[in-house]
N, C-alpha and C positions, 0 to 999 in steps of 0.2 A: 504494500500500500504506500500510498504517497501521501501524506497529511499535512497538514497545517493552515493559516490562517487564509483570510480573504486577501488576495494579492500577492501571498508568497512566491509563486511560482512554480506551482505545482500542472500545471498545463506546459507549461513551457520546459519545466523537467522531465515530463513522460513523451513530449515532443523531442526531445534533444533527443532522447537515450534509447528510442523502440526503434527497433530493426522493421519495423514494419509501421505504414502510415499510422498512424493514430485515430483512436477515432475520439471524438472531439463534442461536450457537448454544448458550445459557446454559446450564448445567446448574449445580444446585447444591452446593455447598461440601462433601463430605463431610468423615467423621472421617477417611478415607485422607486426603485432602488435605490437612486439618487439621493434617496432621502431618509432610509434605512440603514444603506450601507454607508459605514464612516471610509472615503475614501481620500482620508490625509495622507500624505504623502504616495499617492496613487495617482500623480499627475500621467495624463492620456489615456488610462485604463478605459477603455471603450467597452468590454466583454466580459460578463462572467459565467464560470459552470453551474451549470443546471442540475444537475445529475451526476454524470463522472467521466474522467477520461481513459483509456483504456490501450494498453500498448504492450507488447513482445521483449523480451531480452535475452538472448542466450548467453550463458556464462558458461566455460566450457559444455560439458555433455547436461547440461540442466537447462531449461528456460523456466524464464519466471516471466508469471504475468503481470501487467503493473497495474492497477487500479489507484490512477488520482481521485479525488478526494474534493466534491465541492466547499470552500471556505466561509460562506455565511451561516450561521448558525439556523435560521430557516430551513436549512436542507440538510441538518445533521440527523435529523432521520435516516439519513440510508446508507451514513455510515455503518448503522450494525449488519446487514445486510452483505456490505461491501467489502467487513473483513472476514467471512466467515471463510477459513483455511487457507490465511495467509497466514505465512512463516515469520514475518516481521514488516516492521516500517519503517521511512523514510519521513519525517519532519523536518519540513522547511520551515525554516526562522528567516524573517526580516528583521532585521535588529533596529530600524527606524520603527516599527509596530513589535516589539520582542514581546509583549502581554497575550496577542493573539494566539502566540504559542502554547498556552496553558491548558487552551483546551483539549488539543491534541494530545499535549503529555495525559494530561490526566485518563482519556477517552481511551489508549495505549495500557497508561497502566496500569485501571480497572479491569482491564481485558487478558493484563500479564502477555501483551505482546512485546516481546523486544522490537527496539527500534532506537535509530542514531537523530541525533538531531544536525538537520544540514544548514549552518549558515550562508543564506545566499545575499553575495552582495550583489547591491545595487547603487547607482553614482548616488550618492550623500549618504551612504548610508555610515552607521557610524562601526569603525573598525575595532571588534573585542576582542580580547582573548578568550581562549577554549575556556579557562577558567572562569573566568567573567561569567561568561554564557552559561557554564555550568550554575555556577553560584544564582544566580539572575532567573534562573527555570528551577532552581532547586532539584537538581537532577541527582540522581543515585553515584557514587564514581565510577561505577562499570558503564554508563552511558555513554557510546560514542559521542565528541562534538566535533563535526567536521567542516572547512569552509568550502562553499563552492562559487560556481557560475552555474547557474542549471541551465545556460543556454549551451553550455559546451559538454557535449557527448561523454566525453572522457571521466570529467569530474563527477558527470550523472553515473557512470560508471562504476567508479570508486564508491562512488558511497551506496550502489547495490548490492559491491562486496562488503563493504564494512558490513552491512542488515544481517547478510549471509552469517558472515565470520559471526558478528557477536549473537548469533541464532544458537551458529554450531555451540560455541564456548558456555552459553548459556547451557545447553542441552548435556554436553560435555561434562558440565561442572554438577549434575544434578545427579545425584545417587539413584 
């Protein structure tokens, strides 16, 4: 799964990283929205997820399938839905909105699914350390915190291993 808040960049990380188009459920911004959704420092956002986005990954001999995550709270209904026998998550942090991230931690770890949290920057956005972030989400210290660009492939990459890895180690470590 792909989590996190309104804006983070969760469409555009399972855009980057699926080997296969995406399928995409954008709809665009209206004036209800407009007025609902806090969209500070969301300057151009013209479009948001409806429903969810849906993308391929192979990592050697395994593919994982990606299921983004719509970010308003109105549609968090279908998160439960959405995670039913997924191995772990991906949460994206904006660290200009780093609150929005709480609900995904918590939605994660009432669920007891592992999952890293990925900072994704964006221009202004303000530059943390892992630690910071940690401290700031109040996160366990086995919680990956990783930084990316979720427009570049590679980094989406990276942190579908990091999910991977701390899955295994989780599972690993459980008698």
């Amino acid at each position: 799964m792909v989590g996190g808040g309104f804006g983070a960049g969760k469409t555009t990380f399972v855009s980057a990283v699926s080997e296969i188009p995406p399928l995409s459920t954008e709809a665009e911004i209206t004036a209800f929205s407009e007025t609902t959704d806090d969209l500070t420092h969301l300057d151009g956002k013209t479009t948001t997820t409806v429903a969810l986005d849906f993308g391929r990954r192979t990592l050697g001999d395994h593919t994982l399938y990606l299921f983004g995550t719509p970010g308003q709270d109105r549609f968090w209904f279908m998160w439960d839905d959405l995670v039913r026998g997924a191995i772990g998550a991906v949460i994206l942090a904006d660290t200009r909105r780093l609150a929005d991230a709480f609900a995904s931690v918590d939605f994660f770890e009432n669920r007891q699914l592992p999952f890293v949290i990925a900072v994704n920057h964006f221009d202004g956005s303000h530059q943390h350390t892992t630690d910071e972030i940690r401290d700031a989400l109040a996160l366990n210290g086995s919680v990956p915190v990783l930084h990316l660009d979720a427009r570049d492939k590679e980094n989406c990459r990276d942190a579908l291993v990091a999910v991977v890895e701390h899955r295994l180690a989780l599972t690993l470590a459980t008698p």
